[in-house]
ROKOLBA-300933 format. One record per atom (N, C-alpha, C): residue in one letter; x, y negated, z. Coordinates in steps of 0.02 Angstrom, whole numbers, padded with zeros to 5 digits, always signed. Last residue first. Layout:
AXYZ...
end
This chain:
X-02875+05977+01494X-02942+06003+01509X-02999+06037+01479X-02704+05939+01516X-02764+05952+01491X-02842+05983+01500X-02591+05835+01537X-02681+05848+01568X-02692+05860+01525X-02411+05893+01517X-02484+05873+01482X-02539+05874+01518X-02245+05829+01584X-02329+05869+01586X-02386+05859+01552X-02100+05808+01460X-02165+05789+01509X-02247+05825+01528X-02006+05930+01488X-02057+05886+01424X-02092+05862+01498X-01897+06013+01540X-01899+05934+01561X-01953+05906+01491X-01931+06151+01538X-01899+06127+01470X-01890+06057+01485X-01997+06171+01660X-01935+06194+01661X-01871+06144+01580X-02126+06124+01602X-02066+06075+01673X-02011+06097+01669X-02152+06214+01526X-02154+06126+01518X-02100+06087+01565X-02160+06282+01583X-02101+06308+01554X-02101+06238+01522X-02281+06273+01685X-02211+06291+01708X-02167+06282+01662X-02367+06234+01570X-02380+06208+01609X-02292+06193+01623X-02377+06373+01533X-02354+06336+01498X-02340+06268+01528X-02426+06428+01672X-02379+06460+01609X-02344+06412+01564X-02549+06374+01644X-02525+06374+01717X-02442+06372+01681X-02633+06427+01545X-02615+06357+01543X-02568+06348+01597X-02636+06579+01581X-02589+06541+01527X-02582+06454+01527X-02723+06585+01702X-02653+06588+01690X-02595+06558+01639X-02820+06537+01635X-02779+06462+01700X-02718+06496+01689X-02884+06640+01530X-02855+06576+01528X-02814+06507+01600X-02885+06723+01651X-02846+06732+01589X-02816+06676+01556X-02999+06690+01734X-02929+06673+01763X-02873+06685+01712X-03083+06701+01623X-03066+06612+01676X-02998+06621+01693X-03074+06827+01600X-03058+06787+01563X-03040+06718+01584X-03139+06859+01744X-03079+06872+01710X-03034+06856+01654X-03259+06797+01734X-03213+06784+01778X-03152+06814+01770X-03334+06876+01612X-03307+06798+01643X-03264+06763+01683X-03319+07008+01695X-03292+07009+01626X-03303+06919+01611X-03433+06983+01805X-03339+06988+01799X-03310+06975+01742X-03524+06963+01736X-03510+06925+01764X-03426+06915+01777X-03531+07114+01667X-03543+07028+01634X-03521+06976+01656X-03550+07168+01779X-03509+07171+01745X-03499+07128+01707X-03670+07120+01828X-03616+07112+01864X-03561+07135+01835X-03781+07149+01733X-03745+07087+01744X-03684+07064+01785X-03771+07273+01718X-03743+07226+01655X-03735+07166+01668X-03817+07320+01847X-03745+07341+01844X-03731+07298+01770X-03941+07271+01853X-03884+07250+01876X-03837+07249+01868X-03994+07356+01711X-04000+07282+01714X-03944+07251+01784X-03962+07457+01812X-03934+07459+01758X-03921+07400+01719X-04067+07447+01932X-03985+07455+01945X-03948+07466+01875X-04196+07469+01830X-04178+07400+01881X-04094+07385+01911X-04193+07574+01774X-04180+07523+01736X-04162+07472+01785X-04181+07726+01794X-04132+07679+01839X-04137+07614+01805X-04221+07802+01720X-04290+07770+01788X-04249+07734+01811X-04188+07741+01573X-04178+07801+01617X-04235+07778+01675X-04130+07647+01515X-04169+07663+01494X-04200+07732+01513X-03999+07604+01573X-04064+07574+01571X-04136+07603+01561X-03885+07677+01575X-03949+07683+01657X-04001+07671+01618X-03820+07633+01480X-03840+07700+01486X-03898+07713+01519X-03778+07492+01551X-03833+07503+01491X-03874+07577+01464X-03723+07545+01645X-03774+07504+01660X-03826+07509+01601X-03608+07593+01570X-03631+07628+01614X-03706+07599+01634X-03553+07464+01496X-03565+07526+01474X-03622+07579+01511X-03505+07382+01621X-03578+07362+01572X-03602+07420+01529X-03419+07463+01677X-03483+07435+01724X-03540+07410+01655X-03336+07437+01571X-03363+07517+01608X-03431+07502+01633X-03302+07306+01590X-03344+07319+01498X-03381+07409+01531X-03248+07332+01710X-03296+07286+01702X-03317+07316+01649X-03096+07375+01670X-03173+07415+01711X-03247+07372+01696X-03062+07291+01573X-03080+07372+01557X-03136+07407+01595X-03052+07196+01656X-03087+07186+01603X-03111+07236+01589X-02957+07236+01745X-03024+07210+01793X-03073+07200+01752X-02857+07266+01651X-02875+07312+01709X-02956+07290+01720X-02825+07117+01639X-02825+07190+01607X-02872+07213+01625X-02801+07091+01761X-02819+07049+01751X-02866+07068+01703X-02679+07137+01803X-02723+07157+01852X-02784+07115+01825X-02583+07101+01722X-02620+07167+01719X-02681+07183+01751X-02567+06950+01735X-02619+06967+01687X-02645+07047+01665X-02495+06949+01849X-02576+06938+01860X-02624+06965+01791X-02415+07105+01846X-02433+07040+01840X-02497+07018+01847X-02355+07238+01976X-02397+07223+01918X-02409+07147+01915
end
């Protein structure tokens, strides 16, 4: 599998984790529900971070491969 399945994947569950959390909330489980949205939340950031390096990474490679000169970007 590629980085960007596993990458997928880590989004789907995550948005689960916030789904599920939010369900809790309003239940006696509010305190582990408010967690579980943020730690899903949190991932669901970090998965996108790495979503985007991948692709700049990517282009980056096919930059070099095509002999263009490298771009900084930031």
């Amino acid at each position: 599998m590629t980085t960007t399945t596993w990458t997928t994947l880590q989004l789907l569950l995550s948005a689960g984790v916030v789904v599920c959390g939010a369900l809790m909330t309003p239940g006696d489980a509010d305190v582990l529900g408010v967690l579980m949205i943020l730690s899903g939340s949190a991932s669901i950031v970090v998965g996108l971070r790495a979503m985007a390096l991948t692709r700049r990474v990517e282009r980056q490679h096919a930059a070099l491969e095509a002999g263009d000169a490298p771009t900084h970007e930031r």
